[in-house]
C-alpha positions as CSV (number, residue, x, y, z in Angstrom):
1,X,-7.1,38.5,-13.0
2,X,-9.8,36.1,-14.8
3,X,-12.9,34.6,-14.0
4,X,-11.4,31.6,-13.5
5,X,-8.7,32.6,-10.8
6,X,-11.7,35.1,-9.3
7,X,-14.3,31.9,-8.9
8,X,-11.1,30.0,-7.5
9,X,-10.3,31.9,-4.9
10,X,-14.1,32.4,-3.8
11,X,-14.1,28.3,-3.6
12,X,-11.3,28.5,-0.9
13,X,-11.8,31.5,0.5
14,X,-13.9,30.1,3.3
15,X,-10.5,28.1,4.6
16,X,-8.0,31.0,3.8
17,X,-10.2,33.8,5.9
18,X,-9.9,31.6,9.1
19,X,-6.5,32.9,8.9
20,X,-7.3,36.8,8.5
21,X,-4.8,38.4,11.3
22,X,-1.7,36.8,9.6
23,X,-3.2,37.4,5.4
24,X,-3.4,40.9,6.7
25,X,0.4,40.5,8.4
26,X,0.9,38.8,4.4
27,X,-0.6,42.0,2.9
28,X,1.5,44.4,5.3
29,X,4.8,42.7,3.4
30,X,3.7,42.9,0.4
31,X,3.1,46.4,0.4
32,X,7.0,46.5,2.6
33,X,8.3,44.9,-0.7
34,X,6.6,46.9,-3.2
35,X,7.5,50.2,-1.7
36,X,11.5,49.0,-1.0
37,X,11.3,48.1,-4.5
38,X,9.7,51.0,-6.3
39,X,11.7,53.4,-3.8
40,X,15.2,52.4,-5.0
41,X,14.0,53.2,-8.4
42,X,13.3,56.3,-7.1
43,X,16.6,57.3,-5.2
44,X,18.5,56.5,-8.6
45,X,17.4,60.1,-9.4
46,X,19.3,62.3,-6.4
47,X,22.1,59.4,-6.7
48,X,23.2,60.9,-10.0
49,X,21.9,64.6,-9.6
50,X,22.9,65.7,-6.4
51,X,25.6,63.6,-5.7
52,X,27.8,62.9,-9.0
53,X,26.4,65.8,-11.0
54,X,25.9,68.7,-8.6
55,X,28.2,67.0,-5.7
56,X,26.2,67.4,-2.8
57,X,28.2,66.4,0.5
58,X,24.9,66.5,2.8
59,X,23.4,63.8,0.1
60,X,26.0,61.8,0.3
61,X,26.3,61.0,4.0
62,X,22.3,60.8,3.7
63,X,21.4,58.5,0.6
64,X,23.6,55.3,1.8
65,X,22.0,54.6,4.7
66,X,18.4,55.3,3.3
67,X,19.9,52.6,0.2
68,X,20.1,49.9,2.8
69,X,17.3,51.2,4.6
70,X,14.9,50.4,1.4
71,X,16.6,47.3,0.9
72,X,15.8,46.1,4.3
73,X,12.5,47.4,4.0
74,X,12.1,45.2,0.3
75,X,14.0,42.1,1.9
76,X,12.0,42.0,5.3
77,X,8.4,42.5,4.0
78,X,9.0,39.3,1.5
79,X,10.2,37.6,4.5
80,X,6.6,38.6,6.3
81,X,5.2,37.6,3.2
82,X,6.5,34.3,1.8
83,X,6.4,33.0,5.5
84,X,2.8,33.8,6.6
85,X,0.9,32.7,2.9
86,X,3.2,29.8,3.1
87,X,1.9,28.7,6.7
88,X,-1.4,29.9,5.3
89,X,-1.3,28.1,2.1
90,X,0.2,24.8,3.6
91,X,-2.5,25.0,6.6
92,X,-5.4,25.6,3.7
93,X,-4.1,22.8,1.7
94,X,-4.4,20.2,5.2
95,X,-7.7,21.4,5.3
96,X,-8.6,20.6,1.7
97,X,-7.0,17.7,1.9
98,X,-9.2,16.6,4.6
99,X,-12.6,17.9,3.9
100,X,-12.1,15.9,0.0
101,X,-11.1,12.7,1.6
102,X,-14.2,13.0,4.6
103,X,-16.4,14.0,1.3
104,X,-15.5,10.6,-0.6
105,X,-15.2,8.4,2.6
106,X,-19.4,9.4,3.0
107,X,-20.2,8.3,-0.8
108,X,-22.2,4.8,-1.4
109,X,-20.5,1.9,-2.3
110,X,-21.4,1.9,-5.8
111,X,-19.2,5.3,-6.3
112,X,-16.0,3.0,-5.2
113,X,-17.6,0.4,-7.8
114,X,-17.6,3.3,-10.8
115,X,-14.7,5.8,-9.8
116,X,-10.9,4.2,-10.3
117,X,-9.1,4.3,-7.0
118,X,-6.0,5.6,-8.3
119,X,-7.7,8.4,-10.3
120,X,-9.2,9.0,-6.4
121,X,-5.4,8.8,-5.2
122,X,-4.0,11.8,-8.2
123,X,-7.1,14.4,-7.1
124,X,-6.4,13.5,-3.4
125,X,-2.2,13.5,-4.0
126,X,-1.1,15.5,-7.6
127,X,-4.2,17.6,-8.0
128,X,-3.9,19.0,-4.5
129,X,-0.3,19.6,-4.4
130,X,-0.4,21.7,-8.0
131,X,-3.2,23.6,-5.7
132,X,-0.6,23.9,-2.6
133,X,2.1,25.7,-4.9
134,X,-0.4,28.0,-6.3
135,X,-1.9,29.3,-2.7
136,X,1.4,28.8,-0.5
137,X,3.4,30.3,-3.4
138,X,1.7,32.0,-6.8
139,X,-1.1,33.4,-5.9
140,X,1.1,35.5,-3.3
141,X,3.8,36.4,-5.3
142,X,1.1,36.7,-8.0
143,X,-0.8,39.7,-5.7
144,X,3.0,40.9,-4.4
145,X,3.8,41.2,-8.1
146,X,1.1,43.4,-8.9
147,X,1.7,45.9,-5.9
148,X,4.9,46.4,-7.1
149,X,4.2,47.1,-11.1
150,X,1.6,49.8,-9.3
151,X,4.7,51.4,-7.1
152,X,6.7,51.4,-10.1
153,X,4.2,52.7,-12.9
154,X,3.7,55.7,-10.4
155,X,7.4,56.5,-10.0
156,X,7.5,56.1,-14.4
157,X,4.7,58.5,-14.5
158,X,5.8,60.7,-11.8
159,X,9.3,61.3,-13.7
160,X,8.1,61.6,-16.8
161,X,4.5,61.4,-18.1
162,X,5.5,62.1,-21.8
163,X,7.7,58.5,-21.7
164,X,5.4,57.2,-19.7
165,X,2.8,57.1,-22.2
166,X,4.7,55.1,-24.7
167,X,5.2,52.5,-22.0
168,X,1.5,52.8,-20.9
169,X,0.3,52.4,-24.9
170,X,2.4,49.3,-25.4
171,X,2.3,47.2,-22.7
172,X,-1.7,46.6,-23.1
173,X,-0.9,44.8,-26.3
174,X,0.7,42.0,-24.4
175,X,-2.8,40.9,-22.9
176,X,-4.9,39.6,-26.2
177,X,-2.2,36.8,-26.6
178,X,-1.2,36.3,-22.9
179,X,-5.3,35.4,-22.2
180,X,-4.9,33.5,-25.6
181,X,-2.2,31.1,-24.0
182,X,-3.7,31.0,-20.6
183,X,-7.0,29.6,-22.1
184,X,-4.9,27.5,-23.6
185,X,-2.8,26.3,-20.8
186,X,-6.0,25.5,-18.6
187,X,-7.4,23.1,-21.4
188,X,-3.9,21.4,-21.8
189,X,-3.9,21.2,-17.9
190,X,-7.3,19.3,-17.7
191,X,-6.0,16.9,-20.2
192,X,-2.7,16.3,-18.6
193,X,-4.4,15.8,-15.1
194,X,-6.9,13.3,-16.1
195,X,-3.5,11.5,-17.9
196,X,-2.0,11.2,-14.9
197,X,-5.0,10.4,-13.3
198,X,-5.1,7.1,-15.7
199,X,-1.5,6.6,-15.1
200,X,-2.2,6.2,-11.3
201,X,-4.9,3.6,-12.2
202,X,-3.3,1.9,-14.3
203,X,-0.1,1.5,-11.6
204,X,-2.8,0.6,-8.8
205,X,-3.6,-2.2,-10.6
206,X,-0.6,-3.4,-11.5
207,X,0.4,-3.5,-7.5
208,X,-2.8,-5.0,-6.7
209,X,-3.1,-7.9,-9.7
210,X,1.1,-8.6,-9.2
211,X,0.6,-12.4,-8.7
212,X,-2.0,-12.7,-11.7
213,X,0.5,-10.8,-13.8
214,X,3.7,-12.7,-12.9
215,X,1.3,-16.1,-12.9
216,X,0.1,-14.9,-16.5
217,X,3.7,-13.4,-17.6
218,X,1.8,-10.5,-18.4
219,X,4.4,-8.8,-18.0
220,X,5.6,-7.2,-21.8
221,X,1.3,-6.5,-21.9
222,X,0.9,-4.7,-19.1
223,X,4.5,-2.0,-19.6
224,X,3.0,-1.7,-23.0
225,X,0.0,-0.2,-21.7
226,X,1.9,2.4,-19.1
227,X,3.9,3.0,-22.0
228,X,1.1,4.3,-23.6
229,X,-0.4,6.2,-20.9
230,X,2.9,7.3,-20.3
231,X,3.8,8.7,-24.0
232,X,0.6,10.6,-23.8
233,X,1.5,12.0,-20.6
234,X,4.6,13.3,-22.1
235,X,3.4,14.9,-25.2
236,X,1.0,17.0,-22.7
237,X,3.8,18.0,-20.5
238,X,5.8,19.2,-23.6
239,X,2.7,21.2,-24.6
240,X,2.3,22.7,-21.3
241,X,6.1,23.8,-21.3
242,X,5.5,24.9,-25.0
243,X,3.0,27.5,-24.1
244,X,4.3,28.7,-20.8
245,X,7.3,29.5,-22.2
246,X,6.5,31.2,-25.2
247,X,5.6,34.2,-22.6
248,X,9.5,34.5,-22.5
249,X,10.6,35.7,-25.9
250,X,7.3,37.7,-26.2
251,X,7.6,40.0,-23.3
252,X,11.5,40.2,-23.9
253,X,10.3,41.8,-27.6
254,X,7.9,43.7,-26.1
255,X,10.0,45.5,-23.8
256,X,13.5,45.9,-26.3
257,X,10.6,47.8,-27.9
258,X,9.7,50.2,-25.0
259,X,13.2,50.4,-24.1
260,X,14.5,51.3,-27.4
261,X,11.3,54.2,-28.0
262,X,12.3,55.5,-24.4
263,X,16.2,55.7,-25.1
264,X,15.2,57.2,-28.0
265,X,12.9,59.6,-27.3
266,X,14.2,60.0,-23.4
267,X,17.7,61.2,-24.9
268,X,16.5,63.8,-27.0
269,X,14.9,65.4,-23.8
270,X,18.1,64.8,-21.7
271,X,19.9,66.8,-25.2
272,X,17.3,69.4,-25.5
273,X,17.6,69.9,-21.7
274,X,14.0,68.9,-21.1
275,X,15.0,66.1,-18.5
276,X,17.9,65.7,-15.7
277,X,20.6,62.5,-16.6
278,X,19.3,61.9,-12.8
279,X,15.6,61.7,-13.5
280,X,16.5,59.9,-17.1
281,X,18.1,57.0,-15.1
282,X,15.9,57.0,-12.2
283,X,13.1,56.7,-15.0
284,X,15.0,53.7,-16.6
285,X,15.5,51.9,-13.4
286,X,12.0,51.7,-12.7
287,X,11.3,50.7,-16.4
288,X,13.4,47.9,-16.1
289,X,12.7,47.1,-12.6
290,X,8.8,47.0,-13.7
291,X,10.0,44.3,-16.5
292,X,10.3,42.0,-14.2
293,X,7.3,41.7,-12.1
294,X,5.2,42.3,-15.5
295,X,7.4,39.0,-16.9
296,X,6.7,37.3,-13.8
297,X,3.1,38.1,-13.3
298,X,2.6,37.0,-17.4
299,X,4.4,33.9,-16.6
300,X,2.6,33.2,-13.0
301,X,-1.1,34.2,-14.7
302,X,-0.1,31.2,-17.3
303,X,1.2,28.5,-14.5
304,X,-2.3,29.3,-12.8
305,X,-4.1,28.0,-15.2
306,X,-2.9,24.9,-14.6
307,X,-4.2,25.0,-10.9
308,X,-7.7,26.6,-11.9
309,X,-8.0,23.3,-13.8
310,X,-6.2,20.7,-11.0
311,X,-9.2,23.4,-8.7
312,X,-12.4,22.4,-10.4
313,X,-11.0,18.9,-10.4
314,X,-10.9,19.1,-6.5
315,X,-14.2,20.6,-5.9
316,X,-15.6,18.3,-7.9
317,X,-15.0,15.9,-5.2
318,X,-15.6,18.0,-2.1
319,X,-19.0,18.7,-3.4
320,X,-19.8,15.1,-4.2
321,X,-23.3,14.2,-2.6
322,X,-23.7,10.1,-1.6
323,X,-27.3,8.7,-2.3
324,X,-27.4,7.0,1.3
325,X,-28.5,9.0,3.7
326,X,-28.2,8.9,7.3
327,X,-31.0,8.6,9.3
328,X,-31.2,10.1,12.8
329,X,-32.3,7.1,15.1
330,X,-29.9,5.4,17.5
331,X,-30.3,1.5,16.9
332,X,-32.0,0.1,19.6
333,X,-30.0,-2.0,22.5
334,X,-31.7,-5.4,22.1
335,X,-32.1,-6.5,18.2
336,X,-34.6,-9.0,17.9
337,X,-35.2,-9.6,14.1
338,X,-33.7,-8.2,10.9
339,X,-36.5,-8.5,8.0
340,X,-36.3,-8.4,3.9
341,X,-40.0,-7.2,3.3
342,X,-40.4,-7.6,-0.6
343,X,-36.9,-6.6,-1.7
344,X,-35.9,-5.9,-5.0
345,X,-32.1,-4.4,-5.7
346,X,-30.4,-3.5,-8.9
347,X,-26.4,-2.5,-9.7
348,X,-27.3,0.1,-12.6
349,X,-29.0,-2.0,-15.1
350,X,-28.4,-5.2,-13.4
351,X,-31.2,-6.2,-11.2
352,X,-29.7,-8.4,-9.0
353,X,-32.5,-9.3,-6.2
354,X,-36.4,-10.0,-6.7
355,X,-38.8,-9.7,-4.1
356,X,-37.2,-11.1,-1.2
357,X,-38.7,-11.8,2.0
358,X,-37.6,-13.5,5.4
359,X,-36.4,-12.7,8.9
360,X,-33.1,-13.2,10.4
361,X,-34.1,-13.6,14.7
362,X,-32.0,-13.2,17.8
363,X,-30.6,-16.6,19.4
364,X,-30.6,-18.0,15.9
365,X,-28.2,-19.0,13.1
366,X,-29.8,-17.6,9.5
367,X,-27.5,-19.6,6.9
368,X,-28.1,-18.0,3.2
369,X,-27.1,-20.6,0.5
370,X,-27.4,-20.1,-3.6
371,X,-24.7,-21.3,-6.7
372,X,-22.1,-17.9,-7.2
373,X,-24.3,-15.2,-8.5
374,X,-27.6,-16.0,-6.6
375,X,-27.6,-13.1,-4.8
376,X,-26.6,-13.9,-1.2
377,X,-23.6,-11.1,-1.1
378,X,-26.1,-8.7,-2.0
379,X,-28.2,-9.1,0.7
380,X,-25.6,-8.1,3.2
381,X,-24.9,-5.4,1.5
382,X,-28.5,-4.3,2.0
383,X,-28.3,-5.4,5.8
384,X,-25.0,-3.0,6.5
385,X,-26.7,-0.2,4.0
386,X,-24.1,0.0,1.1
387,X,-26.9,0.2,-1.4
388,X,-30.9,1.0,-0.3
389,X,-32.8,-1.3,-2.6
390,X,-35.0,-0.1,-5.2
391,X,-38.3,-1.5,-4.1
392,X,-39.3,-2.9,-0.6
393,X,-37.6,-2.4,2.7
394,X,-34.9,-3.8,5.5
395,X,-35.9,-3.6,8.6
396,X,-34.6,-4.2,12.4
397,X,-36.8,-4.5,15.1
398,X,-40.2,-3.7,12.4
399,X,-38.6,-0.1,11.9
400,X,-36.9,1.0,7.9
401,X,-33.2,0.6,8.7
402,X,-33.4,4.0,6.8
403,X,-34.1,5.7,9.8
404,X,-31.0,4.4,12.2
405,X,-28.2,6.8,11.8
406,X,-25.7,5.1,9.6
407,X,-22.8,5.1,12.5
408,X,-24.7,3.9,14.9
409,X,-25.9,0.8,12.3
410,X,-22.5,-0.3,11.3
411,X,-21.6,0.0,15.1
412,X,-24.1,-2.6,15.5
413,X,-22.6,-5.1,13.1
414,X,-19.3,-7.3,12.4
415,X,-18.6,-8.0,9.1
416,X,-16.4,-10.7,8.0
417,X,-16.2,-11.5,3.8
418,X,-13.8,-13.5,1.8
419,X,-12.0,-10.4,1.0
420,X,-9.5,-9.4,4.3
421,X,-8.8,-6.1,4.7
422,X,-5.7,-5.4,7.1
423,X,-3.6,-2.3,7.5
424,X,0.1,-1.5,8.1
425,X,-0.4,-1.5,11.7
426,X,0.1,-4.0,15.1
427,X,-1.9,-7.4,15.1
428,X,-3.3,-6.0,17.9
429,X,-4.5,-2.3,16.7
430,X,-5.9,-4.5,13.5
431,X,-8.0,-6.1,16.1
432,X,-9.1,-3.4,18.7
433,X,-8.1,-0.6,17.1
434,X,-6.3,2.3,18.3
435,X,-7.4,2.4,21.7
436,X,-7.6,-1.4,21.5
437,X,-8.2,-3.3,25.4
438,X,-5.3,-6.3,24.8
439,X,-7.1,-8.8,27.3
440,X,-10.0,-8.3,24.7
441,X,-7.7,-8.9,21.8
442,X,-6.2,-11.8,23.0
443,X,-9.7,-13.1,24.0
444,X,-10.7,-12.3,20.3
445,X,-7.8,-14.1,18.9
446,X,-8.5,-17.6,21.0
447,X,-12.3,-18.0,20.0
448,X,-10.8,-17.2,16.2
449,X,-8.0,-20.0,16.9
450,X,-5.9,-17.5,16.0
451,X,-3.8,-17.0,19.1
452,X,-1.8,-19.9,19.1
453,X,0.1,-18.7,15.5
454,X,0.4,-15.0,16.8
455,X,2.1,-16.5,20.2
456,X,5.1,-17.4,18.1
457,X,5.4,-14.5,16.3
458,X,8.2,-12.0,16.8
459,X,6.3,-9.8,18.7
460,X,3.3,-10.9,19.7
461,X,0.0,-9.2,19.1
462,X,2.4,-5.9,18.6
463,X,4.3,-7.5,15.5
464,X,3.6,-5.2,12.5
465,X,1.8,-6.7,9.7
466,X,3.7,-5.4,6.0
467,X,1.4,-4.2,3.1
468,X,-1.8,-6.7,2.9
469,X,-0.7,-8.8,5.4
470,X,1.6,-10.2,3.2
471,X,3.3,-11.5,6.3
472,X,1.1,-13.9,6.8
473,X,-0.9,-17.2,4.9
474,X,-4.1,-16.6,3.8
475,X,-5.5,-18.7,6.8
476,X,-4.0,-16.8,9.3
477,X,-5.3,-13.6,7.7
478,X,-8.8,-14.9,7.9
479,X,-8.9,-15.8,11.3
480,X,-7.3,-12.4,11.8
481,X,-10.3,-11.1,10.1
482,X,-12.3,-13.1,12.7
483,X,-11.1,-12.2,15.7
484,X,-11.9,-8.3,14.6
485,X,-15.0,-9.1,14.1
486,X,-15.4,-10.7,17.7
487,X,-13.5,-8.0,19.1
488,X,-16.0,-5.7,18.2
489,X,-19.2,-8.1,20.4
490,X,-21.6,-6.5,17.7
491,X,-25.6,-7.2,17.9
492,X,-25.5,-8.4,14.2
493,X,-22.4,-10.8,13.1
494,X,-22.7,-11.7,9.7
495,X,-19.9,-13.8,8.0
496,X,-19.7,-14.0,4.1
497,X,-18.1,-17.5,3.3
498,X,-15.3,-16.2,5.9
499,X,-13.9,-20.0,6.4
500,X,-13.5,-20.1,2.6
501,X,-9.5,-19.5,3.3
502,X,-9.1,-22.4,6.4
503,X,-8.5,-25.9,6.2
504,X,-11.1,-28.2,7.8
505,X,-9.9,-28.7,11.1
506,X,-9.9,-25.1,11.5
507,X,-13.3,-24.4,10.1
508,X,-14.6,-27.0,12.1
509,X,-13.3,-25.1,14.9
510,X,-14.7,-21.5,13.8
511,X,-18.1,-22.8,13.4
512,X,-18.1,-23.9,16.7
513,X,-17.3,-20.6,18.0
514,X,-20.0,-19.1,15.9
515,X,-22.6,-21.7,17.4
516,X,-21.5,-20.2,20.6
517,X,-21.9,-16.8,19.9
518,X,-25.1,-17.1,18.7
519,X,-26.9,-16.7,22.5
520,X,-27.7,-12.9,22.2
521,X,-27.6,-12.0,18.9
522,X,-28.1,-12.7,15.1
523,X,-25.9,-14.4,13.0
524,X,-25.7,-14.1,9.6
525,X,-23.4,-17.2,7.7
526,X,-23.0,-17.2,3.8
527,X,-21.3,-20.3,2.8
528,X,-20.9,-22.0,-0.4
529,X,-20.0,-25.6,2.1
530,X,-23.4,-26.6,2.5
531,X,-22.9,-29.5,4.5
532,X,-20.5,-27.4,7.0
533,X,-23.7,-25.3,7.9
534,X,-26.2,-27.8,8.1
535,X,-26.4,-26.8,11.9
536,X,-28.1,-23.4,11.2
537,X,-31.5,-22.8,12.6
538,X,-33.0,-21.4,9.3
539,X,-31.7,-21.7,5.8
540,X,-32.3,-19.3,3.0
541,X,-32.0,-20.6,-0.7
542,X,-31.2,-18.2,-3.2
543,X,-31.5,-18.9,-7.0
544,X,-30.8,-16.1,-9.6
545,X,-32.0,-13.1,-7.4
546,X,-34.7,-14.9,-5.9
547,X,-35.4,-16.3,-2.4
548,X,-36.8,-20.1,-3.8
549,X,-36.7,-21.8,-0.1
550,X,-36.8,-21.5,3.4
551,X,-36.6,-23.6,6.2
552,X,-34.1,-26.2,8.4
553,X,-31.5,-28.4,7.2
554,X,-33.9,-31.3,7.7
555,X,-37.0,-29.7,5.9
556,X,-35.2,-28.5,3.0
557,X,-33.7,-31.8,2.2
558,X,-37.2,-33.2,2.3
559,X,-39.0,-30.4,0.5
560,X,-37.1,-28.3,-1.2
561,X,-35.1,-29.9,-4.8
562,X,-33.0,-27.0,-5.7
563,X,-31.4,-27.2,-1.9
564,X,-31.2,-30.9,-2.5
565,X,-29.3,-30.7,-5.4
566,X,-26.8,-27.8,-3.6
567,X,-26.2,-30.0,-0.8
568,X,-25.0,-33.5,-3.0
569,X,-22.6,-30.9,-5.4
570,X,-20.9,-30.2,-2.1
């Protein structure tokens, strides 16, 4: 079967032996099929002998019924069959489908930052479904196959050994250039998945970048480009159908040739009176019965290929390890300081932060202010442990945040960024979630000012929002954004220029609530308004990676220039 299809199997063996009572059920009508098959080969024999030739009345009233008896037997057993390694392969394929999205959902941000999302989306969505045909479908009919070339090859031999042999020598031939084409077909297979894979990217961005494009009239560019990707993608499928079926016309010459030696050779016995016209016809039958599974298995061998390839793919992703590792602690219930303690972070080559130091306390605003680029953004992502930094440490409460388990951290903080992430669903499960508390999501939505717009909206908090909120103005998806994050009544609440989106009046408003929040627990605000923030108890300066000053609005004006200099820009 191939080392390939052999290490395959062994990969997913693990999810298909959870199902052993109904594989063996599988089996059972398999082997139902092969004998019905192989059988009514066999009963060609005392068709024509004792019935037409030698007129046996006895056979007669006997070999009917067994006919539909075999046929019943073939029929029912690939019923058992098709329907138990379909509900295997389908359950198998949930499972997969699953345990590869769990495995990229636990990878570190800076994976999302390298790996395409739509080359994600093919492996999670065309890979796994070229996997579903081959376990639900070829694979079975693949083992089903072979049973019944076994069942036939023994009635062949068991008629006639001699014409058997000349069947036996030939048919080997067929295997140099069959494993030529399948080696073939798996390479053409990799290059037409990671081509479709670049077509999915190349759409996702499209959808995504729609207003730049139409803003840009990039229009012609951009169909130019899928138009490429999309050529290529055709010249690989052509190849593929190319060498799958060439198998066709080879096994049809191939067998003319063993049917033409055994007509040959097989009527000179039936002359010389070495062989019945019974067990000549009952040896054809089978011989021509046994051309198709041996077509079908060639053909099915080939079209696996094509899911070893779309396998490895797949694995590839369910054995993906992130570098952030969960620790084990449970963050502790009263969060008194967050602490940078001689930070240094780098995106690959790209160092991004220098030795940074300072605390963030309870009861306290912590405003972090620096031109684009300065490295404010990066220090959250530190905080909610999207990247560990290279040298030095975060810590809550004096302990390594490296030690809190990574659930229990992110349960511990709200985070709201300029970027506002909402999903097809109610206002209200955007805000609280499935099992959201709606006296707490209306609550949410009036200290984010955002009740009084979803009041006059169809239907309420339960009015569906459309694909990226699309529904809605910008403003109203930011305080959206807000009202999640107050939903949630985290230790930490850390807001990355979240009031970039809202007009004055309502940022006025926002910052208010924040002031108010801040009894109880740390607050976190990025903001690129300086003067809007001039409140905060402590202000951070940031200048190209490096922390420069620290102190209040009042200090900073008197002591700091670079903060000076921020703060009459704005």
């Amino acid at each position: 079967m191939g080392e390939g299809l052999i290490a395959t199997l062994k990969r997913f063996w693990p999810y298909i032996i959870k199902h052993k009572t109904k594989f063996f059920i599988a089996i059972i009508g398999m082997i139902m099929a092969a004998i019905g098959t192989s059988a009514s080969a066999y009963v060609v024999k005392p068709i024509l002998d004792d019935i037409f030739i030698n007129k046996d009345e006895q056979m007669l009233k006997l070999l009917p019924p067994l006919v539909i008896f075999l046929y019943f037997l073939k029929g029912f057993g690939k019923f058992i069959q098709v329907y138990y390694t379909e509900y295997i392969g389908q359950d198998v394929i949930r499972a997969v489908r699953e345990r590869m999205l769990a495995s990229i959902l636990a990878m570190q941000m800076g994976y999302f930052v390298q790996q395409p999302s739509g080359e994600l989306i093919s492996r999670l969505t065309n890979d796994i479904n070229r996997i579903k045909n081959v376990v639900a479908n070829m694979i079975p009919s693949f083992i089903r196959e072979l049973l019944t070339i076994f069942a036939l090859t023994f009635v062949v031999i068991y008629q006639s050994p001699k014409l058997a042999l000349y069947f036996l020598f030939i048919m080997p031939l067929a295997i140099y250039p069959l494993s030529r084409l399948a080696k073939r077909m798996k390479k053409i297979s990799h290059a037409s998945q990671e081509k479709i894979s670049d077509l999915t990217t190349h759409l996702t961005e499209i959808f995504n970048n729609i207003e730049l494009i139409k803003a840009e009239a990039r229009e012609p560019q951009e169909l130019k480009r899928f138009q490429k990707h999309n050529q290529d993608f055709f010249e690989l499928t052509i190849k593929q159908v190319r060498t799958q079926e060439i198998i066709s016309p080879l096994m049809e010459v191939l067998g003319a040739v063993i049917v033409s030696l055994v007509i040959f050779i097989g009527g000179q016995e039936v002359i010389e009176g070495k062989m019945t016209t019974g067990e000549f016809f009952s040896f054809m039958t089978a011989l021509f019965m046994l051309y198709t599974p041996i077509k079908h298995t060639s053909k099915l061998y080939n079209q696996i290929q094509d899911a070893i390839a779309a396998a490895e793919r797949i694995f590839q992703i369910i054995e993906l390890t992130p570098t952030i590792k969960s620790g084990t602690k449970a963050v502790p219930a009263n969060i008194e300081k967050i602490c940078f303690e001689g930070v240094d972070l780098a995106y690959e080559d790209k160092k991004v932060l220098q030795n940074i130091s300072f605390c963030a306390h309870k009861d306290a605003i912590t405003a972090i202010v620096g031109d684009s680029g300065s490295g404010k953004s990066s220090l959250i992502n530190l905080i909610v442990r999207f990247y560990d930094p290279q040298r030095g440490k975060v810590t809550i409460n004096d302990v390594n945040i490296k030690s809190f388990d990574l659930k229990s951290l992110r349960n511990s903080i709200a985070l709201v960024t300029q970027r506002i992430y909402l999903f097809q669903e109610s206002i209200a499960v955007n805000i609280g979630g499935e099992e959201y508390d709606e006296a707490r999501v209306i609550d949410a939505l009036k200290k984010a000012k955002a009740y009084d717009f979803v009041e006059t909206l169809p239907q309420g908090i339960h009015t569906k929002l459309t694909e990226a909120a699309m529904n809605l103005s910008g403003g109203q998806r930011q305080r959206l954004a807000i009202a999640r994050a107050l939903y949630k009544d985290p230790k930490i609440l850390i807001f990355d220029e979240a009031t970039s989106a809202l007009d004055k009046r309502s940022e006025a408003q926002i910052l208010q609530t924040i002031k108010e929040l801040a009894q109880g627990r740390i607050i976190l605000l990025i903001s690129h308004n300086i003067r809007s923030i001039t409140f905060a108890d402590k202000i951070v300066v940031m200048q190209n990676g490096k922390k420069v000053c620290e102190g209040d609005h009042a200090d900073l004006l008197a002591t700091c220039s670079i903060y000076k200099e921020l703060y009459n820009k704005n």
